[in-house]
N, C-alpha and C positions, 0 to 999 in steps of 0.2 A: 925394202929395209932388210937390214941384217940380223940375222938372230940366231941365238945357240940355245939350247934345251940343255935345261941344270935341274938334275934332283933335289929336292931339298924334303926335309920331314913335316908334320903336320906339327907345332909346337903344343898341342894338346893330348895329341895321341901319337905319340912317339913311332909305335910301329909301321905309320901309314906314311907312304911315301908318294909323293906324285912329280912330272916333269911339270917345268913351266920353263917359258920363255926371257930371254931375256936377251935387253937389245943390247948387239954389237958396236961399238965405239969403233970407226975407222981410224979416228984421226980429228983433227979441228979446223974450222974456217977462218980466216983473221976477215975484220972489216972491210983490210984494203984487196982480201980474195973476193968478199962477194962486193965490192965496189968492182970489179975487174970485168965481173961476169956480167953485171947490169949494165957496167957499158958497154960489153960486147955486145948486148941486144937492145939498146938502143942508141939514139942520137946525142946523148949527155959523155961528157970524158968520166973517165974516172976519177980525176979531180972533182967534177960536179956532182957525182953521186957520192964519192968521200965526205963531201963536203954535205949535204943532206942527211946520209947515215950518221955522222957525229952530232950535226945538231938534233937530228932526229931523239939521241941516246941522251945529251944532254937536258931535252926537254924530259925526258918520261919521270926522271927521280920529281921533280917538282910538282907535275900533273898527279902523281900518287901521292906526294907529300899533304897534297890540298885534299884529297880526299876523292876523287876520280877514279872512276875504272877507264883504260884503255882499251878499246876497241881496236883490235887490229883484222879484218875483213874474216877470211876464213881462215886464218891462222889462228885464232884465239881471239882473247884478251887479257888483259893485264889485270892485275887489283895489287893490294898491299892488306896482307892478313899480319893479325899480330895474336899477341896471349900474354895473358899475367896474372900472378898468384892473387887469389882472391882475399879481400882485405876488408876490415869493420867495420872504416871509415873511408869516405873519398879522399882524405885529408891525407890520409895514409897510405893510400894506394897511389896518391899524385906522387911522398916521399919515394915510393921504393921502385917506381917506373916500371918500364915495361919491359919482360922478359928476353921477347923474341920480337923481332919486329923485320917481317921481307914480303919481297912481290911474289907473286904467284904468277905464273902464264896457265891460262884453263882452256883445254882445247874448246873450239866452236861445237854446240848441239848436233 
């Protein structure tokens, strides 16, 4: 992995400084790159892994929508966090809905 070391201040104590890391963006993968790649190393066209990765992506909204966390092996898994201002009544907090509402990927333990 890539990375560049960036100063940045302590936002409490102004005069203290330290490096920290941070990762390099090369560039981006489209579906039909890493469809490309998994058929090169396997026996499936890249049409049949196209075809898996997009049903794959159209399933996940639904599986968090119901309340699910994704498991995905040693990459992670999935969940869907949300937040909302806190309110007097449930009646009320049903009107004014919810703030923020996205999945999260959490790396594996």
């Amino acid at each position: 992995m890539r990375f560049k070391l960036v100063q940045k201040k302590n936002p409490q104590k102004r005069e203290e400084v330290k490096f920290y890391a941070n990762a390099v963006n090369v560039g981006h993968k489209s579906l039909d790159d890493i469809a490309r790649d998994i058929a090169g190393r396997s026996s499936l066209t890249r049409g049949d892994v196209s075809n898996v990765l997009y049903n794959f992506i159209d399933c996940l909204p639904h599986y968090l929508r119901d309340g699910f966390s994704i498991q995905l092996g040693n990459f992670g898994s999935m969940r869907v966090t949300l937040s909302s201002k806190g309110s007097e009544t449930e009646k009320l907090l049903r009107q004014r809905r919810l703030s923020h509402v996205w999945s999260s990927l959490l790396a594996p333990n």
